[in-house]
N, C-alpha and C positions, 0 to 999 in steps of 0.2 A: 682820502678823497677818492672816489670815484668818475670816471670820464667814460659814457659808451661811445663809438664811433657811428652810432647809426642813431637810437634814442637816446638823444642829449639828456646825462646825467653825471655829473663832474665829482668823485668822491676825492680830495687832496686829505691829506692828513697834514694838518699843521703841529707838529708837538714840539714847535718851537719851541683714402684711398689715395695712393698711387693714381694718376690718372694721365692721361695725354689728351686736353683739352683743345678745340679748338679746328680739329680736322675738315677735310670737306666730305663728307659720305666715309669718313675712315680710310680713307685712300689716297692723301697728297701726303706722301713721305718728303723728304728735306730735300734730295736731290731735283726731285721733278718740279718740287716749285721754284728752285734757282733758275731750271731751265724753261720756267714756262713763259717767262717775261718774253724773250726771244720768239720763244715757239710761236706765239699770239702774233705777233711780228709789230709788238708796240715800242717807242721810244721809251725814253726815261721820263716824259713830263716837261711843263714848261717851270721858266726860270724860277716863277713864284713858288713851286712845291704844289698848287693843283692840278689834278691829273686832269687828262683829256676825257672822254665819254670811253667808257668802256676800259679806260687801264684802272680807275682805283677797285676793281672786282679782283684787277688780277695781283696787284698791291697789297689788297688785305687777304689775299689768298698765299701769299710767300710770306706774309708776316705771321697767320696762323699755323703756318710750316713750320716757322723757326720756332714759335715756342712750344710745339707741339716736341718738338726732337729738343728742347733743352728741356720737358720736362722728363720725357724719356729717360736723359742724358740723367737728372737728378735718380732718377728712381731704379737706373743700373749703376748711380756712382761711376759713370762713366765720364771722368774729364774733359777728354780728347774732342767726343761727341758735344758738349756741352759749347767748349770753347770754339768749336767751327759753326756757332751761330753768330762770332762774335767778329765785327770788322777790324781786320788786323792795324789799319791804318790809324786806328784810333789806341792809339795807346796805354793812355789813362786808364778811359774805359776799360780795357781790354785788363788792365791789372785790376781794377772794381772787381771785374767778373769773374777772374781767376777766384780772390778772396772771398767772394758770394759763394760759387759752388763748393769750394772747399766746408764754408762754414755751413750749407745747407746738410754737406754731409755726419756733420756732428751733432746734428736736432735728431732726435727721434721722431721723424718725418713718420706719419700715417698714411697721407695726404699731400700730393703737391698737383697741381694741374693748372693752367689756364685758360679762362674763357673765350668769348669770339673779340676781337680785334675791330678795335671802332678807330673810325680817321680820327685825329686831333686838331686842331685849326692850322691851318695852311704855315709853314713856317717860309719867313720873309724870303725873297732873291737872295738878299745879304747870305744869310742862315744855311740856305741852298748852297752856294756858289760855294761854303766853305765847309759843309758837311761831306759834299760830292754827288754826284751822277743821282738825279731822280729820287732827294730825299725829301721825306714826310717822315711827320709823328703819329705813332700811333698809339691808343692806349687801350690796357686790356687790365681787365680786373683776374684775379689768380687765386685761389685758395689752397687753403694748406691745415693741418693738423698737429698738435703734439702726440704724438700715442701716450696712451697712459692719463694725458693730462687735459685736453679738450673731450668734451663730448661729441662735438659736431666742428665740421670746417668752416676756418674761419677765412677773410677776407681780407685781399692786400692789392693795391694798386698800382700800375707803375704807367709808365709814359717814354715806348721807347723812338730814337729815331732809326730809321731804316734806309739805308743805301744801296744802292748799284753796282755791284763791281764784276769785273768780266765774270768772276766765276760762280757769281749771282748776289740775291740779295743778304743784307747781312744787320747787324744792328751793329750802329758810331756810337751810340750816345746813348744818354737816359736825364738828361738835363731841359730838353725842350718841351715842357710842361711838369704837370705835379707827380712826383715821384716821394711818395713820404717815405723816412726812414725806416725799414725794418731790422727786424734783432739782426738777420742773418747780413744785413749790411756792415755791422759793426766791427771793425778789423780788431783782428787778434783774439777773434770770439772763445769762450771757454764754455761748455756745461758741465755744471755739475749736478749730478742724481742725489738726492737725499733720500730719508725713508718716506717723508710726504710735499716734495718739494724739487722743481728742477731750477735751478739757478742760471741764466743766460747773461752771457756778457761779456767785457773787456776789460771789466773792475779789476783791481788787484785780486791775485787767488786768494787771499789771505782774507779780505772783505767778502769774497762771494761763500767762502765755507762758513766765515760769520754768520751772513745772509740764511744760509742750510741751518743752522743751528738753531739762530734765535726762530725759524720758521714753524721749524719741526716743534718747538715748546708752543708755539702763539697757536697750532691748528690743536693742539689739547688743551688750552685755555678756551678756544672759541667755542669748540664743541659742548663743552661744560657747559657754557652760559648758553647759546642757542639752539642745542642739538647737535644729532650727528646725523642732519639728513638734506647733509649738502657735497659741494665738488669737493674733498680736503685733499686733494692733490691738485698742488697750487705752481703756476710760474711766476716767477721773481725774473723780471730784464736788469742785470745792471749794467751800466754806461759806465764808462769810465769819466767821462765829464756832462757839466749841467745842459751846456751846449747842444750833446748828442742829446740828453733827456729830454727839453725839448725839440728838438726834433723828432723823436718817436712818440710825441702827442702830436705833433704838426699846429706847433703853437710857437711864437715869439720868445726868444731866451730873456729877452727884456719884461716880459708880461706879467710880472709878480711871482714867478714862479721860485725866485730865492726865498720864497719864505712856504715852497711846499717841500718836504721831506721824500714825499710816494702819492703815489696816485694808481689806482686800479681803474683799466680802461677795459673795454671789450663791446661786443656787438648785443645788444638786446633786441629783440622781435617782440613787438607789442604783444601781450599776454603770454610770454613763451619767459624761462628761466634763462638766465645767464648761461653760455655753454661754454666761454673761452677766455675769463676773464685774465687780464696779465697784471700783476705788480710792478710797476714799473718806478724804479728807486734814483732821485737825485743826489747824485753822489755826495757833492758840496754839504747841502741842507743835511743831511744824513752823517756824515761826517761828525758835524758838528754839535753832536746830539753827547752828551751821559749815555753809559751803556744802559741806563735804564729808558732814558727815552726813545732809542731806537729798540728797545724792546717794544714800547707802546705804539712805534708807527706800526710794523711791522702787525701785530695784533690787530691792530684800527682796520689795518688792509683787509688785515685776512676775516675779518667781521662783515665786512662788503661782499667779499668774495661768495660767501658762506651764504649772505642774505639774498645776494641777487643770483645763486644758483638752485634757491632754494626757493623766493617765492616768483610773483607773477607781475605784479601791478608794485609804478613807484610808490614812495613814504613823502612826504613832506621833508627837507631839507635837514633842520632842527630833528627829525628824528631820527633820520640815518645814520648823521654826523655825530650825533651826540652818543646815541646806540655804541657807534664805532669805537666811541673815545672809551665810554663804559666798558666796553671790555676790555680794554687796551688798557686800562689803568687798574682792571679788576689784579686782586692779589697784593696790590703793592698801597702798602703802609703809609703813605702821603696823603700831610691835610690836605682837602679839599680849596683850603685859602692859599696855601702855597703852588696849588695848580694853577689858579683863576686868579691868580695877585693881580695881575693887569687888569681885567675883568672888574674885581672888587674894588680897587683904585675909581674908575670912573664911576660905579655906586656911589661911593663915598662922597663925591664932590656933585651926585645929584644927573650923572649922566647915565647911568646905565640904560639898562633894554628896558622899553614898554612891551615889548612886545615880544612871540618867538623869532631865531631870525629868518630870515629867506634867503632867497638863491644869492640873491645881490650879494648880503653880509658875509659871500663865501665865496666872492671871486676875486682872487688876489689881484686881479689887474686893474680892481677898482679900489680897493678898500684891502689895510690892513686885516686878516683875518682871526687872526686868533684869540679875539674875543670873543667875536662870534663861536669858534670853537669852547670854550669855555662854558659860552652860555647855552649853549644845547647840552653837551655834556653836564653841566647841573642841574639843566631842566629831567635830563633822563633821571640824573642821578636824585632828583627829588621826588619824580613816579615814583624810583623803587624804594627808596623809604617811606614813603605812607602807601603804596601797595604791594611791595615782594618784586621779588626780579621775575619771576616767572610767568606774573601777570602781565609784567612790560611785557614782554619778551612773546607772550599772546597776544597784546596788543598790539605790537611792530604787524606780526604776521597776519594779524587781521586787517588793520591797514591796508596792508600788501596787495588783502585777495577782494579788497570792499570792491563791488558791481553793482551796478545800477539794475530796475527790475529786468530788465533785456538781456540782461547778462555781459554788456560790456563794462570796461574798466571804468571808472569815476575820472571825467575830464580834470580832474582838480584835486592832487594827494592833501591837500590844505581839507576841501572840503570831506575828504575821506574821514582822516584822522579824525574833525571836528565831528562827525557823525558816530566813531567810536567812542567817543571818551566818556557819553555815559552809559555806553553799555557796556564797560572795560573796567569803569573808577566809581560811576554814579553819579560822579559831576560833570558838569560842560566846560569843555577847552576854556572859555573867558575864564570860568572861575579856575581852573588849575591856573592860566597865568596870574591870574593874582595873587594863589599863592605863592608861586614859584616866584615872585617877585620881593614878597614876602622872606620868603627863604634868603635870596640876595642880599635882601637888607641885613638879615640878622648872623649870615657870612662876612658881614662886610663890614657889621659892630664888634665880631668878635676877635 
């Protein structure tokens, strides 16, 4: 399955620079902005957390300090530094933050910086009174790189609060707005370097070298079927529980997600390729797979990975997903009916698909999936029996790149596709599905 963060695209597999952002003019180093609160000769703010006329300039100017000297702090691996952005009074936090900087020093960071510092909604008296002296939230989007393994920086959010103390200001907290989970939050992180594969996480070491092994086989299987003219150096996040997994999608652990395995998320920019895509593996679901089947998720992923670094414009849902499963299952000796038993089942009694499926038939918080998986995987896998994988496989990417005479992308990967298919097969999408439904049938007699 695929999920972007920016152009919503959910791909789940069910196989059931350095930088110091943020400065004023390149010139408020961390001490001056502790002391500027004073200097200005303003209070702390009233009880609610909004500032008076003229203090939140000088507010979001100590807040750009601080993360300006913790990104620093990341990019000399400097602790010490790092940790005197952080309010001693706060605890918790304060051992969060420890574990953060230790494990940002373990990524091969290309990239870490943060952007300019926006107010967040006023936090109550209550909230104030127990934060301390003159606190608001602020929130600041940050970007960061893998070396080796992003193309371009990618984006991460946080939401922090900001206090007063005599010897200036400082960050309590990261709980008073949206703070999504990242890798580098996950305590007791580990990477591991593969030859096409870094593996991030707090899984057992033992499941994350798995992870590196079965990866390193899936990106010579993907290449074979699609090419080799995509990202094949791939991250893999593993969680140590489902819990964290959701969380690092910023999704409900209740939401259907026990029935996804992995999901590949990252940022796409209308007409632009994939630059950062992440495998992100639900331990549970995963777990519980045959070593053959977590070879297929694994594969599925990295077939997303590969497509959406390689082309431009989405596919229709049915064809990604099933794309995915196709090469996920390529090589391995299994009938087709013992793949789709469930699938075939509902043929039998007269319910199967009329039709291909869509986004719905693929969102586990609505609807059991994995027929739907089934049935786009037979639908590909009946292309390439009455036309060769090759032709698929130009048909995917023509898809991908279909534009209107203007040259923008097709509002509509449905109407894309359906505008390929006779100039791909010779016939029109209605008539493929009735074969392919055709085909169902005579899967599901046999």
């Amino acid at each position: 399955m695929t999920r972007a963060r920016r152009v919503a695209a959910f791909a789940l597999c069910a196989a059931v620079a350095f930088g110091i952002g943020g400065q004023l003019d390149g010139k408020l180093d961390l001490p001056s902005a502790i002391g500027l609160h004073h200097a200005k000769g303003l209070g702390t703010g009233s009880a609610s957390g909004v500032p008076r006329v003229g203090e939140q300039a000088v507010r979001v100017a100590a807040a750009n300090a601080l993360l300006s000297a913790r990104a620093a702090a990341v990019k000399a691996r400097n602790k010490s530094e790092w940790m005197a952005t952080v309010d001693l009074a706060s605890s918790a936090f304060r051992a969060r933050q420890s574990v953060v900087f230790d494990n940002l020093t373990k990524l091969p960071l290309g990239q870490f910086s943060y952007g300019v510092v926006q107010a967040a909604p006023a936090l109550s008296a209550t909230r104030v009174a127990a934060a301390g002296p003159g606190a608001w939230a602020a929130t600041v989007t940050g970007t960061y790189s893998l070396s080796g393994f992003d193309r371009a920086p990618q984006s991460f959010d946080e939401t922090y609060t900001v206090v007063h103390r005599p010897a200036g200001w400082r960050l309590t907290a990261d709980t008073d707005g949206s703070t999504p989970l990242q890798m580098w939050d996950l305590p007791g992180l580990r990477v591991l370097t593969g030859p096409s594969s870094i593996v991030v996480g707090n899984a057992p070491e033992a499941r994350m070298r798995e992870y590196s092994a079965v990866a390193a086989a899936a990106v010579s299987r993907v290449s074979g079927v699609w090419g080799t003219d995509w990202n094949s150096h791939v991250v893999i996040v593993t969680p140590a529980t489902s819990d964290q997994f959701a969380q690092l999608l910023s999704r409900p652990s209740d939401n259907g997600l026990d029935q996804v395995a992995a999901i590949t998320q990252g940022v796409i920019e209308p007409g632009q390729r994939a630059t950062g895509d992440e495998v992100v593996v639900n331990p549970n679901a995963y777990a519980a797979l045959a070593p053959l089947g977590r070879r297929v998720v694994i594969t599925h992923e990295l077939t997303h990975v590969a497509a959406r670094s390689s082309t431009i414009d989405p596919v229709p849902i049915w064809l990604t997903e099933g794309m995915a499963d196709y090469v996920g299952y390529s090589g391995l000796d299994i009938p087709r009916q013992r793949v789709a038993s469930e699938l075939l089942v509902l043929v039998r009694a007269g319910k199967g698909p009329t039709a291909l499926p869509t986004e719905v038939n693929f969102d586990p918080s609505r609807s059991k999936i994995a027929t739907s998986y089934s049935a786009a995987w037979l639908a590909v896998c009946h292309l390439v029996d009455l036309y060769g994988q090759a032709k698929v496989v130009s048909f995917y990417r023509a898809v991908a790149s279909s534009r209107t005479a203007d040259g923008a992308p097709q509002a509509d990967p449905e109407i894309a596709a359906s505008s390929q298919f006779p100039r791909s097969f010779g016939v029109t999408q209605p008539q493929f599905v009735e074969s392919w439904r055709s085909y169902l049938q005579s899967l599901a007699r046999a």
